[in-house]
C-alpha positions as CSV (number, residue, x, y, z in Angstrom):
1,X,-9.0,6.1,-15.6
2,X,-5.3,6.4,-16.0
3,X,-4.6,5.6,-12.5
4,X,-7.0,2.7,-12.2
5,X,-5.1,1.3,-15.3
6,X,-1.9,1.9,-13.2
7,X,-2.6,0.1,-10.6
8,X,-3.4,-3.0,-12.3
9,X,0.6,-3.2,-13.5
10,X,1.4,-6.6,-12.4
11,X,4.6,-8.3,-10.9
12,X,6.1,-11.1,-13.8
13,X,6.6,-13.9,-12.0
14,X,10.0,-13.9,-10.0
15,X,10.9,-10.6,-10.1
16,X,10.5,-8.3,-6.6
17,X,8.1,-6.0,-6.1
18,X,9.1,-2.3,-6.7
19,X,8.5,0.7,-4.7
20,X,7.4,2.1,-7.7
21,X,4.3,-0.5,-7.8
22,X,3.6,-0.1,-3.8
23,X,3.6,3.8,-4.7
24,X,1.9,3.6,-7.9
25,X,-0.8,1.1,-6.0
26,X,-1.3,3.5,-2.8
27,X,-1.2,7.2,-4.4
28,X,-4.8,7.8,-4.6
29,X,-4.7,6.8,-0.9
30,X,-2.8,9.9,0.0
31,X,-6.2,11.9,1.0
32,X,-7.3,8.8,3.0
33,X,-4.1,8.9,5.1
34,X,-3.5,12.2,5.6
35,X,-7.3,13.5,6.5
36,X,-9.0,9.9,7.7
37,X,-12.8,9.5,7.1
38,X,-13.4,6.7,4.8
39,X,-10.8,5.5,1.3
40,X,-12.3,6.4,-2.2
41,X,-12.7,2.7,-4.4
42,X,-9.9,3.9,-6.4
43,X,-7.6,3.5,-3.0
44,X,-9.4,0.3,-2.1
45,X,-8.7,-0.9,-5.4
46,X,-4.7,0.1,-5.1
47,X,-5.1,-1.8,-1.5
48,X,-6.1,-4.8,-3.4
49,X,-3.5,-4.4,-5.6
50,X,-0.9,-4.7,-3.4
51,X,-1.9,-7.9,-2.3
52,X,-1.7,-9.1,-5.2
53,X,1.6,-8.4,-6.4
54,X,2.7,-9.0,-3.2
55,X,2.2,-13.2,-3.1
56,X,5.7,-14.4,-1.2
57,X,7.5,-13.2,2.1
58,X,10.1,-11.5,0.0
59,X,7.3,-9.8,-1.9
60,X,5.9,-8.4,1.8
61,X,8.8,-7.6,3.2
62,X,10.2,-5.3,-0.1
63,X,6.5,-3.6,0.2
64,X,6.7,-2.9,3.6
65,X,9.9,-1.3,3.3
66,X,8.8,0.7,0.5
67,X,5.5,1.7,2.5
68,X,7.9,2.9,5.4
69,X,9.7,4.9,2.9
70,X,6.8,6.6,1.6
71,X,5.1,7.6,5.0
72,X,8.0,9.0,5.8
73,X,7.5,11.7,2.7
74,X,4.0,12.2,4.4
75,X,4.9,13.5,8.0
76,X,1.2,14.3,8.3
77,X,0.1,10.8,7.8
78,X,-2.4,9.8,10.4
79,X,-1.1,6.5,12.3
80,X,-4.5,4.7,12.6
81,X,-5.9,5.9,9.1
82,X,-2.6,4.0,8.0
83,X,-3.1,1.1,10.0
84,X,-7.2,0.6,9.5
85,X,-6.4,0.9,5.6
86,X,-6.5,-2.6,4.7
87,X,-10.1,-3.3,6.7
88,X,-12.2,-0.5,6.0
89,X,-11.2,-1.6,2.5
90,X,-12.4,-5.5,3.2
91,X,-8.6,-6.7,2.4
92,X,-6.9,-8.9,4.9
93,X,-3.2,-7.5,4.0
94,X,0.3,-9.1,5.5
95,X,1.6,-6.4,4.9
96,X,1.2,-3.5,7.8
97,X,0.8,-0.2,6.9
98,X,2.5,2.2,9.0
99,X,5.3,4.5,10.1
100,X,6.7,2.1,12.6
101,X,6.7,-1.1,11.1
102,X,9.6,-3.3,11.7
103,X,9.8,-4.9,8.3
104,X,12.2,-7.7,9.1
105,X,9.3,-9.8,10.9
């Protein structure tokens, strides 16, 4: 339950996402990534999270930079469990999800 409640912190309006959110919202995720098969709801659920506190460009961007970050932690990350995340979890995500993003687009 703890987790769950973490993931529902929400961004106050006009402040940046932090990687501490993206982290906090894609932890339980770590299995999903690492081993591939199918995400737990409590991953799906940190997915959906991200989108929401992720609403402008400058939201997206500061995620994506943040999710580049942490991959790089997991060098054992799978690329296209990474990149499948968002649609096996049915959430249409701006935000890519992988080693070799270039954020900056």
């Amino acid at each position: 339950m703890l987790v769950v409640a973490m993931v529902q912190i929400m961004v106050k309006p006009g402040e940046a996402v932090t990687c501490g959110q993206v982290d906090a919202s894609l932890a339980s995720c770590i299995s999903y990534l690492t081993a591939g098969g199918s995400p737990y709801a409590v991953c799906c659920d940190g997915v959906k999270n991200l989108k929401t506190i992720t609403p402008t460009t400058a939201d997206r961007r500061a995620a994506c930079d943040c999710v580049k970050a942490a991959a790089a932690r997991y060098p054992n990350i799978k690329e296209d469990a990474a990149s499948s995340l968002p649609t096996k979890c049915g959430v249409e995500m701006n935000i890519p999800i992988s080693t070799s993003t270039n954020c900056a687009k």
